[in-house]
C-alpha positions as CSV (number, residue, x, y, z in Angstrom):
1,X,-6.8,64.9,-3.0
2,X,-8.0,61.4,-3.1
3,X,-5.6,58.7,-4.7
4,X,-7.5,57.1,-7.8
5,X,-7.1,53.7,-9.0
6,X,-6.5,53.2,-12.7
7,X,-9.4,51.3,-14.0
8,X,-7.9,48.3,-15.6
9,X,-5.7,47.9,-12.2
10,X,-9.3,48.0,-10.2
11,X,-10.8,45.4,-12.3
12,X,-7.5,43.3,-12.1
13,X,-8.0,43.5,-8.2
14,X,-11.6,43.1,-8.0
15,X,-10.8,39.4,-10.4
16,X,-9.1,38.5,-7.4
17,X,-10.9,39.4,-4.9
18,X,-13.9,37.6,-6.6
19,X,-11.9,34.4,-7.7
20,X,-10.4,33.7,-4.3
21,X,-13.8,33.7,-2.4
22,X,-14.7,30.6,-4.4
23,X,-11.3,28.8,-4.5
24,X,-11.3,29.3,-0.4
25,X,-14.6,27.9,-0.3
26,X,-13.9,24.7,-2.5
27,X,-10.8,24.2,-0.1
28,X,-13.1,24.1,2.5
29,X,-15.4,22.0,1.5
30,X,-13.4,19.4,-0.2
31,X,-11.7,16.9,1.5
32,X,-7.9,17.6,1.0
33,X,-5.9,14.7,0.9
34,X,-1.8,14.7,1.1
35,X,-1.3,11.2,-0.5
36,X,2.6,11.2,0.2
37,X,4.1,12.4,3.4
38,X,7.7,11.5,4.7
39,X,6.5,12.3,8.3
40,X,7.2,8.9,10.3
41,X,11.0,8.4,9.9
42,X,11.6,12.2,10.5
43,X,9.8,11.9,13.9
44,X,11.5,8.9,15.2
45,X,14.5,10.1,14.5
46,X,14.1,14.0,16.2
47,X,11.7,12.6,18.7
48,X,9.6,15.2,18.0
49,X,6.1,15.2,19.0
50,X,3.8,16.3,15.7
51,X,0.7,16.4,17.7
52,X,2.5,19.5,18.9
53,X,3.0,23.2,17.2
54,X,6.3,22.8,15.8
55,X,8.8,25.8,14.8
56,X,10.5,23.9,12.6
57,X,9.9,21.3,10.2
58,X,6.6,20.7,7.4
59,X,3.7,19.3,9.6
60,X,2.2,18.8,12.6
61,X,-1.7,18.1,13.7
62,X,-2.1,22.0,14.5
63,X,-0.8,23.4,11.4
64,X,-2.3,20.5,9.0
65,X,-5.8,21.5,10.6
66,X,-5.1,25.3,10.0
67,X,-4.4,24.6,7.0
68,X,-7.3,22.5,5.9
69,X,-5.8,19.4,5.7
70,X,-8.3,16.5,6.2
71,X,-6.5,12.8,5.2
72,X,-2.8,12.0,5.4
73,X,-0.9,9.1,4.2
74,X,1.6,9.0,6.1
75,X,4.9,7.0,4.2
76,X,6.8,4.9,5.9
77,X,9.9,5.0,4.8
78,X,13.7,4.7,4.7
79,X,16.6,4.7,2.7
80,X,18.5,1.2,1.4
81,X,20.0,0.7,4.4
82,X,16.5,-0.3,6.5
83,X,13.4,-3.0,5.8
84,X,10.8,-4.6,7.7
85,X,11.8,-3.8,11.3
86,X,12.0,-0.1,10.7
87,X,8.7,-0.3,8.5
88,X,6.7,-2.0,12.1
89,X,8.9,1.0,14.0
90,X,7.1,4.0,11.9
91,X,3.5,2.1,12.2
92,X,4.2,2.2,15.8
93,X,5.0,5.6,16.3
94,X,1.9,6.3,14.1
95,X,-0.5,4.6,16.2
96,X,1.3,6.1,19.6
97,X,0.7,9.4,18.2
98,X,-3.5,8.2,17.3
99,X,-3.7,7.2,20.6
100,X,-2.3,10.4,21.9
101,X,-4.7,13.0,20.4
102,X,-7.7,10.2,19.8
103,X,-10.2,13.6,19.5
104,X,-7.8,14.7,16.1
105,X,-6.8,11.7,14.2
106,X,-8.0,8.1,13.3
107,X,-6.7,5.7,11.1
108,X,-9.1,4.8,8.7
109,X,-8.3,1.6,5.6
110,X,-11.4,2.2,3.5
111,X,-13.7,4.6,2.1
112,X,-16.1,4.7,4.6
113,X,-14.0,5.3,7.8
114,X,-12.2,7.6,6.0
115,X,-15.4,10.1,5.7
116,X,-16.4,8.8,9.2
117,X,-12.9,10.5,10.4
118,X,-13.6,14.1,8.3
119,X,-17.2,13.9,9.0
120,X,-15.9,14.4,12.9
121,X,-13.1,16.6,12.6
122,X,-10.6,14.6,12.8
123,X,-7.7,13.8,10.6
124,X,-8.1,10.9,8.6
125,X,-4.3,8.8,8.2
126,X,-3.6,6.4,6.0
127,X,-0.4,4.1,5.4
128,X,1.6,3.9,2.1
129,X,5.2,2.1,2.3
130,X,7.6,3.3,0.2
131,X,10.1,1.4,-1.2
132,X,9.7,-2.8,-2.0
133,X,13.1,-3.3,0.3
134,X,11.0,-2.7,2.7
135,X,9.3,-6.0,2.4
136,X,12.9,-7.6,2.4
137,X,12.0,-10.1,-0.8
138,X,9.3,-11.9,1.6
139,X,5.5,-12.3,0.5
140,X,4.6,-12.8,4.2
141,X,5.8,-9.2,5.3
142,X,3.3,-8.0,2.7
143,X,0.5,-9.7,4.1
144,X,1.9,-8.4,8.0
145,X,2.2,-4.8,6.8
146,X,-1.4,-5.1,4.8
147,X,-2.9,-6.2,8.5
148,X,-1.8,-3.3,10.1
149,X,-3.1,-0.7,7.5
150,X,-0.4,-0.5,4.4
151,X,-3.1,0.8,1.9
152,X,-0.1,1.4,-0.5
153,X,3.2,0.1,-1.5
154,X,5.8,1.7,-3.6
155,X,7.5,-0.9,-5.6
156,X,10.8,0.5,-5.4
157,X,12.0,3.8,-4.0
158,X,15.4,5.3,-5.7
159,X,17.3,2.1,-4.9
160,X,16.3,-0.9,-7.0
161,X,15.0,-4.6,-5.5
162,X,16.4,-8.1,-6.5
163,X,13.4,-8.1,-8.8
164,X,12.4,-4.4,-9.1
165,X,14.1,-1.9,-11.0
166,X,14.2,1.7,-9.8
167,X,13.7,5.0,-12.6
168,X,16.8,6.5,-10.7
169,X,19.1,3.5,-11.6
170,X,17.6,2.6,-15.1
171,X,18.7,6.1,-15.9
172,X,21.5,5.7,-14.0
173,X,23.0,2.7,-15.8
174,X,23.7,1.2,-12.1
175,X,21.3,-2.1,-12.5
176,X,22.6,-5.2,-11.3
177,X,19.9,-7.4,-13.0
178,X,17.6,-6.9,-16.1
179,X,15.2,-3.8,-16.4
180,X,11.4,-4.4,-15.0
181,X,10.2,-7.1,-12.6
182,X,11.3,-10.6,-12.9
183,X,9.1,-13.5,-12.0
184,X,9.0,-12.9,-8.1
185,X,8.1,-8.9,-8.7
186,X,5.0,-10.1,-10.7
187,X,4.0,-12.2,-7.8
188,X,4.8,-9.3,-5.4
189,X,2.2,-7.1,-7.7
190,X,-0.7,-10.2,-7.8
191,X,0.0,-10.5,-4.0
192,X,-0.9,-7.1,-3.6
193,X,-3.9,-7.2,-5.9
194,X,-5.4,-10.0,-3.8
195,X,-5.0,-8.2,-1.0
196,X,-6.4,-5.1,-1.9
197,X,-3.3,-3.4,-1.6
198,X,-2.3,-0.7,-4.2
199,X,0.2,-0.9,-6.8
200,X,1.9,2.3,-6.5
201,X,4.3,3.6,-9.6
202,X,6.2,6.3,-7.9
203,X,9.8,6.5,-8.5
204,X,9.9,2.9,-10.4
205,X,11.7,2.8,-13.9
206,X,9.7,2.6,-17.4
207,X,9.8,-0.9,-17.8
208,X,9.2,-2.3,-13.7
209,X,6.1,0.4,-15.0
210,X,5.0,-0.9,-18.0
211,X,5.4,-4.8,-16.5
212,X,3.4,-3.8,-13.6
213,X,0.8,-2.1,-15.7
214,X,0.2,-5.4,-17.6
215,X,0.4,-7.6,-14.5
216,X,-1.7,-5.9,-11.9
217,X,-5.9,-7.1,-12.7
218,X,-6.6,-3.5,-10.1
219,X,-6.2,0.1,-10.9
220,X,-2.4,1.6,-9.8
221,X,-1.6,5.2,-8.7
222,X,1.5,6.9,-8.8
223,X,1.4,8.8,-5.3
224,X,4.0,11.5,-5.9
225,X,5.0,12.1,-9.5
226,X,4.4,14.8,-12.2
227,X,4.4,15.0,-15.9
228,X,7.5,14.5,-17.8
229,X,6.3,16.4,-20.7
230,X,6.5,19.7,-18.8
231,X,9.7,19.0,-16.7
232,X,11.8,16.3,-18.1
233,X,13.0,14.7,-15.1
234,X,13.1,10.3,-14.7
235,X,10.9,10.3,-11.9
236,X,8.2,11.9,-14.0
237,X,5.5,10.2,-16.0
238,X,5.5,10.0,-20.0
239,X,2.3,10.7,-21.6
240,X,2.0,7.1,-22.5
241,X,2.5,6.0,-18.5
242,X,-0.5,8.6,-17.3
243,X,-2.7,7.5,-20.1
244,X,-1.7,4.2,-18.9
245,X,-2.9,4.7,-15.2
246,X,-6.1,6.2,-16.7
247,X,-7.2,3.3,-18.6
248,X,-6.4,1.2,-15.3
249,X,-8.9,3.3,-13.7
250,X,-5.8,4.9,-11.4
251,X,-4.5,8.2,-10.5
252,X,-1.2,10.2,-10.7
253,X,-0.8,12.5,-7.4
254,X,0.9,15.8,-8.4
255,X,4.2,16.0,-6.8
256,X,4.9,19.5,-5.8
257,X,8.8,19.7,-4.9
258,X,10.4,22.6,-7.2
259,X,12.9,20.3,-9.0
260,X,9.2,17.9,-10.6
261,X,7.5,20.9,-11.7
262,X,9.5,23.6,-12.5
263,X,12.3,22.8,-15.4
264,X,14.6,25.3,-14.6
265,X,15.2,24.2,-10.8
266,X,17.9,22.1,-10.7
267,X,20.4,24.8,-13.1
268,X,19.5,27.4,-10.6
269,X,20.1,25.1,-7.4
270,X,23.4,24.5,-9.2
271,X,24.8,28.0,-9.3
272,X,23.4,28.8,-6.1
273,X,25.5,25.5,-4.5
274,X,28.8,26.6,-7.0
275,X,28.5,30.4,-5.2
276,X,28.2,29.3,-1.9
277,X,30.4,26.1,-1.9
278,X,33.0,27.3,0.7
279,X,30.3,28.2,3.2
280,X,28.3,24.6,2.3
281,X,31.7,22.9,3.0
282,X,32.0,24.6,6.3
283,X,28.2,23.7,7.6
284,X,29.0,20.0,5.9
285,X,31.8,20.0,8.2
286,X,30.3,21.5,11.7
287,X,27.3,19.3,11.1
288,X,29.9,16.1,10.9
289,X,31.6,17.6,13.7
290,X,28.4,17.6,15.9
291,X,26.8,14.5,14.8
């Protein structure tokens, strides 16, 4: 006897069926672009070569191409405790891994280049610094970092600037000096306007936002945020910010980490860290141990 299908259940399949055929082809033929990827500081630190199949770890050339990833910007990044040096250190290791696989990724600063680089299968990489410490309160660095690709820079990552303020520590309470930018942050923003340099909004607090919103003559981006309205976190975007990047003629990249989009994250993480505390302890401690 032959196993039949309920009909609605048939129809649900064959909705499927037919609406992943076209979402598969529209990956395909768009270009995909990863605006925000903490990539650089992870290899120089593991060594690890990401031109390579890895095990372990989020990317590598292999799996971004299987995947149908065609441009990544690749942040350069660190915490507080690094600037400048470590900034040049990640471009470095950037361009040693271009000059490695020359047949799968280019750098590319404009438009052009950058559908050059797709157009012959290759990955297409970009630059975006994160976090204005890295600049070390120097104009000149700006202009150093621009000339070797920076197509992006984060005024602030969760840590705060001498004339920056961060969303984390406006929240926070922790600021040392007034909310927003002060007279050398406004410079830093025209600086990067003259350059052609973008203004990105990511992880700054509401009023270095709204200051840089009115000082900055070019459209700005936020490179890895979501929308505040449907998870209320600080490093989210009020409705009044995205319709402020809109009428700059800007965009806000959809952050996709669990604890941006989904409101109930952080209260499960929570319990799950309360049940297994003894055990977290422990790893916490062998990882110490080791290190």
């Amino acid at each position: 006897m032959k196993t039949k299908f309920p009909a609605f259940l048939l129809l649900i399949l064959c909705a499927l069926s037919s609406f992943a055929q076209p979402v598969k082809i529209l990956h395909e033929r768009a270009i995909v672009v990863d605006t925000h990827g903490d990539i650089m500081f992870n290899q120089i630190r593991s060594g690890i070569d990401i031109g390579k199949r890895q095990a372990t770890g989020n990317f590598d050339l292999v799996r971004a191409k299987e995947g149908g990833l065609d441009v990544q910007v690749f942040s350069i990044w660190c915490d507080h405790t690094g600037g400048y040096a470590l900034a040049n250190q990640q471009i470095d290791s950037l361009q040693s891994l271009i000059k490695r696989y020359p047949d799968r990724i280019a750098q590319v600063t404009d438009a052009a280049g950058l559908r050059q680089a797709v157009a012959e299968g290759k990955m297409a990489a970009l630059i975006g610094v994160e976090g204005g410490h890295m600049i070390e309160n120097r104009l000149d660095y700006i202009d150093s970092l621009a000339k070797r690709g920076m197509t992006y820079l984060t005024l602030t990552w969760n840590n705060s600037t001498p004339w920056a303020s961060s969303a984390a520590e406006e929240v926070l309470g922790k600021l040392r000096n007034k909310a927003g930018l002060n007279a050398f942050g406004k410079k830093v923003v025209k600086r990067l306007n003259k350059l052609g340099v973008m203004v990105d909004l990511s992880h700054v607090g509401e009023q270095t936002f709204y200051d840089a919103v009115k000082v900055s003559t070019r459209p700005v981006i936020a490179s890895h945020s979501s929308v505040y309205a449907l998870n209320a976190v600080p490093r989210n975007l009020k409705d009044s910010q995205l319709k402020e990047v809109a009428k700059s003629g800007g965009v806000v990249f959809v952050n996709f980490y669990s604890g941006f989009i989904d409101s109930g994250y952080y209260a499960r993480q929570k319990s799950f860290l309360a049940k297994y505390e003894v055990e977290l302890k422990e790893l916490t401690a062998d990882r110490k141990s080791v290190v």
